[in-house]
C-alpha positions as CSV (number, residue, x, y, z in Angstrom):
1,X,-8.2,12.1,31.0
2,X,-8.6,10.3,27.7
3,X,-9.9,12.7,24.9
4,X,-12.2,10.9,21.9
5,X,-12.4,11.8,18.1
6,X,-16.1,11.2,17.2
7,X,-16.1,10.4,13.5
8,X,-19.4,10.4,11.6
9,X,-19.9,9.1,7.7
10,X,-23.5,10.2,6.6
11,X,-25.2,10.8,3.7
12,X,-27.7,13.2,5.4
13,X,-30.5,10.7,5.4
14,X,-31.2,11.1,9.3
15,X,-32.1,14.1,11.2
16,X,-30.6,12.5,14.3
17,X,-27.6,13.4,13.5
18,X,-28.5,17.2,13.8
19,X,-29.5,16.5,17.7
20,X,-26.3,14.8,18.3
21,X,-24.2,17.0,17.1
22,X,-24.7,19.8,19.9
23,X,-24.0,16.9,22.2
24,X,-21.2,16.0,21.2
25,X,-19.8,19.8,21.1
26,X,-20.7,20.4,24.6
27,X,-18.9,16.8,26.2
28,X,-15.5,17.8,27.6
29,X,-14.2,14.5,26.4
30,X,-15.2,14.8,22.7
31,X,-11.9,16.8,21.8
32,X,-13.4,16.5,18.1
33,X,-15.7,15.7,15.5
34,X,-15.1,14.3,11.9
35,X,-18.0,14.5,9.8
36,X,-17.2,12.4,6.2
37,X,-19.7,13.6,4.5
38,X,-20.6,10.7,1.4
39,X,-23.0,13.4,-0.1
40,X,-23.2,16.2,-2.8
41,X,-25.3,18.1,-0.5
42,X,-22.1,18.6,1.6
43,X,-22.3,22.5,1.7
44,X,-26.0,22.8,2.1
45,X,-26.5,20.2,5.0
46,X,-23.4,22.3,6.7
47,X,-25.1,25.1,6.5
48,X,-28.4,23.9,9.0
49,X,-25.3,24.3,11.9
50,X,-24.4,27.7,10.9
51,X,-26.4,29.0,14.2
52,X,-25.3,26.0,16.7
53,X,-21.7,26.7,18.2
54,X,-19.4,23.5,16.7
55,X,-16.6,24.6,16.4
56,X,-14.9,21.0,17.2
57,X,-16.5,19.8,13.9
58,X,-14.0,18.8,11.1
59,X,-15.7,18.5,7.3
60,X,-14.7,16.3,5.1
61,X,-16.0,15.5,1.5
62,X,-15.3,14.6,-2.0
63,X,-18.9,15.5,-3.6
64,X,-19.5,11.4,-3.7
65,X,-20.5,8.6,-1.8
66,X,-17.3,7.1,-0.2
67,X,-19.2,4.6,1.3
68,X,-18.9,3.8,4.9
69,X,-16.0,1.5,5.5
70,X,-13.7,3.8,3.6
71,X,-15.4,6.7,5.4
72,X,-14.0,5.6,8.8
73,X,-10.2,4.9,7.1
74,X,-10.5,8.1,6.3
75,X,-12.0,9.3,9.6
76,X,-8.8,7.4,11.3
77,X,-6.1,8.8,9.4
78,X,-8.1,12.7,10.4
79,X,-8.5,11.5,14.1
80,X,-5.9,13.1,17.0
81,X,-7.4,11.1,19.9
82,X,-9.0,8.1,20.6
83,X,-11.5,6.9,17.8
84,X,-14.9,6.3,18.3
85,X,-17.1,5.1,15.1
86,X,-20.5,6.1,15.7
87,X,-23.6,6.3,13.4
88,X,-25.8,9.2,12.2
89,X,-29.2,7.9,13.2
90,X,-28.2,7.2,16.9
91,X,-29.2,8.9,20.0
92,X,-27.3,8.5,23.3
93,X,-28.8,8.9,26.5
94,X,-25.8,10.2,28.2
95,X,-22.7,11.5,26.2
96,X,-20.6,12.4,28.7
97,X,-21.4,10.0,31.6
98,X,-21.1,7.4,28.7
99,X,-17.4,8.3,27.7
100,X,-16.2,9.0,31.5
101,X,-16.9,5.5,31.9
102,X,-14.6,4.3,29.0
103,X,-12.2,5.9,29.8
104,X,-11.8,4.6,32.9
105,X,-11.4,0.8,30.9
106,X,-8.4,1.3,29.3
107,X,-8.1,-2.9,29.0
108,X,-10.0,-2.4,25.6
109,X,-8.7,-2.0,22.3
110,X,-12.6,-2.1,20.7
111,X,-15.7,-1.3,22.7
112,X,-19.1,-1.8,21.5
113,X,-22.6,-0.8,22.5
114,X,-25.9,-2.9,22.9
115,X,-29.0,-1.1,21.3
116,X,-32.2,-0.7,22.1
117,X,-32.2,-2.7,24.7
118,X,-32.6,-1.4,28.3
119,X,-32.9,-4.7,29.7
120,X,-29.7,-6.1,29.2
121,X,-27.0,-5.6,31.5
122,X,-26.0,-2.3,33.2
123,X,-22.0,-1.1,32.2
124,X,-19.3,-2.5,30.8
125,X,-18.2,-6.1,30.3
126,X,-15.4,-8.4,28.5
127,X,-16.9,-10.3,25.8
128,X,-14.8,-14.0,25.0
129,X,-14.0,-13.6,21.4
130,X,-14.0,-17.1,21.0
131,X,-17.7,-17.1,21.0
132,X,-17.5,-15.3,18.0
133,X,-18.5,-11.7,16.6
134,X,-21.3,-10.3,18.7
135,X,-23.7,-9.0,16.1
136,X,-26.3,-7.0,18.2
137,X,-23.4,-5.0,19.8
138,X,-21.1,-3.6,17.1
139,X,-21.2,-1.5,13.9
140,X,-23.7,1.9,15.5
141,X,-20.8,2.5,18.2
142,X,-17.4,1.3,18.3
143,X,-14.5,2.6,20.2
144,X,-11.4,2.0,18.7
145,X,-7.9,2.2,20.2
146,X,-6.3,0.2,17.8
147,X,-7.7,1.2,14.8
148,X,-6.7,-1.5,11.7
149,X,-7.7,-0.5,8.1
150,X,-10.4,-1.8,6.6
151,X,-10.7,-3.5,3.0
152,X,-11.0,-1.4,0.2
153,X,-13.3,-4.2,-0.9
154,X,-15.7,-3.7,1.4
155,X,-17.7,-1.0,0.9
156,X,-20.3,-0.9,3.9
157,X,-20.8,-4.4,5.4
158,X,-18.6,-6.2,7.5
159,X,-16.5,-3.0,8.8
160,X,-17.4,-4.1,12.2
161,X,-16.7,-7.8,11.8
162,X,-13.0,-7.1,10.2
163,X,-12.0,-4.2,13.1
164,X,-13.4,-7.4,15.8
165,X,-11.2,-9.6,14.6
166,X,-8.0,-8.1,14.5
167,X,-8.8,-6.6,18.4
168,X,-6.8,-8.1,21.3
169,X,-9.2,-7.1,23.8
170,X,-13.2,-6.5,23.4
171,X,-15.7,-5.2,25.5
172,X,-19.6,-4.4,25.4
173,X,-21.8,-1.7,27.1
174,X,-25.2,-2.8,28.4
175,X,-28.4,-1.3,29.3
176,X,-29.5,-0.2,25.7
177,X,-28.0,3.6,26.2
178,X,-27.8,3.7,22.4
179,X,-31.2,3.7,20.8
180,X,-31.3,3.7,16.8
181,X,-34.0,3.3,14.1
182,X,-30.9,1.2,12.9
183,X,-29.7,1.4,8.7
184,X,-31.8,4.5,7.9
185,X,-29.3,5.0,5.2
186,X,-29.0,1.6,3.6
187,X,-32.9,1.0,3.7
188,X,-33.2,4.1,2.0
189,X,-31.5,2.4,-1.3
190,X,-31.9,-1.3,-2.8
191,X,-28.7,-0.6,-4.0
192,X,-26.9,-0.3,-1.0
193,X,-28.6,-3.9,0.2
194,X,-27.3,-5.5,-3.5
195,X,-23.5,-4.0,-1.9
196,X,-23.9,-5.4,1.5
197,X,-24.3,-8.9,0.0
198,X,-21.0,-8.5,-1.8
199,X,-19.1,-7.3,0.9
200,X,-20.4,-10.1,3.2
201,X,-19.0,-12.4,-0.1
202,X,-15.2,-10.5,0.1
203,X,-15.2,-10.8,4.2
204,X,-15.9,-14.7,4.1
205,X,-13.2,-15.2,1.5
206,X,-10.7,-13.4,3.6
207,X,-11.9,-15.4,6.4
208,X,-11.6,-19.0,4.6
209,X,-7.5,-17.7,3.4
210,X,-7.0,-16.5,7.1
211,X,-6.3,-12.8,5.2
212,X,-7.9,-11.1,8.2
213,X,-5.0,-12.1,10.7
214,X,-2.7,-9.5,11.3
């Protein structure tokens, strides 16, 4: 069965990420986990595991904020199996059930996830990418099976937007199983807000010169 590498930027902002991780040790499909840490505390947050058995966990760091779009190139180059991108401030109801069921959709080369949101749909569907980018369903989780580098000029907007375009296939999971506070990380600095708007900038002029085609 298909075996996932769950890769993680975070600056430590979100104790969610601290209740996930045990998760994701004990699912027989997570084969491992890539933590790009974009924080000087590196050593210190590590340290708050050093009584939980992960020993799927892979550290990485530089001591500095990498920023998340270059976090997941770097997560992708690490990864052995099947990518998934995931957040540090999400909580999933069921890990294991969840990733039994994507396995089983091979059709997909990116998969997102509705959140907070039990009333949608229940599972997994195509989504027509000629409606356009789904914003509500991509950027907290994203499978990946054909992972395609991201911009260095995009620092932590529009990640999401640049791996939908270049995806053959796309599909969406329903019934809100991710719930998130959503951004706990970029809320936390105006600066980060000042970055998104420049990246949103770089993405549309790659759009308008048809840069973002493969």
């Amino acid at each position: 069965m298909e075996k996932f590498s769950i890769i993680i930027p975070t600056m430590w902002k979100s104790d969610l990420i601290y209740q996930m991780l045990p998760l994701y040790q004990e699912c027989e499909l997570v084969a491992e986990i890539i933590i790009i840490s974009n924080s000087q505390l590196a050593i210190d947050d590590s340290l708050r595991f050093s009584s939980v058995n992960l020993s799927k966990v892979r550290f990485y760091s530089t001591g500095e904020n990498n920023y998340v779009n270059a976090s997941w190139n770097i997560g992708a180059i690490m990864a052995k199996h099947t990518i998934i991108l995931v957040n540090d401030d999400i909580m999933i109801a069921d890990i294991n059930f969840l990733l039994k069921g994507i396995s089983m959709r091979q059709e997909y080369d990116l998969i997102g996830a509705t959140v907070n949101n039990l009333a949608g749909f229940k599972g997994l569907k195509s989504w027509d990418k000629e409606k356009g980018f789904p914003r509500k369903s991509f950027g907290c989780f994203m499978v990946c099976r054909n992972y395609t580098r991201i911009p260095e000029a995009m620092k932590i907007l529009c990640g999401d937007n640049w791996l939908f375009n270049h995806a053959k296939s796309v599909g969406i999971i329903g019934a809100g199983c991710i719930q998130t506070p959503i951004s706990v990380t970029i809320k936390s600095d105006p600066e980060f807000l000042k970055i998104g708007l420049e990246d949103k900038n770089v993405y549309q002029r790659l759009m308008t010169n048809k840069e973002y085609i493969s």
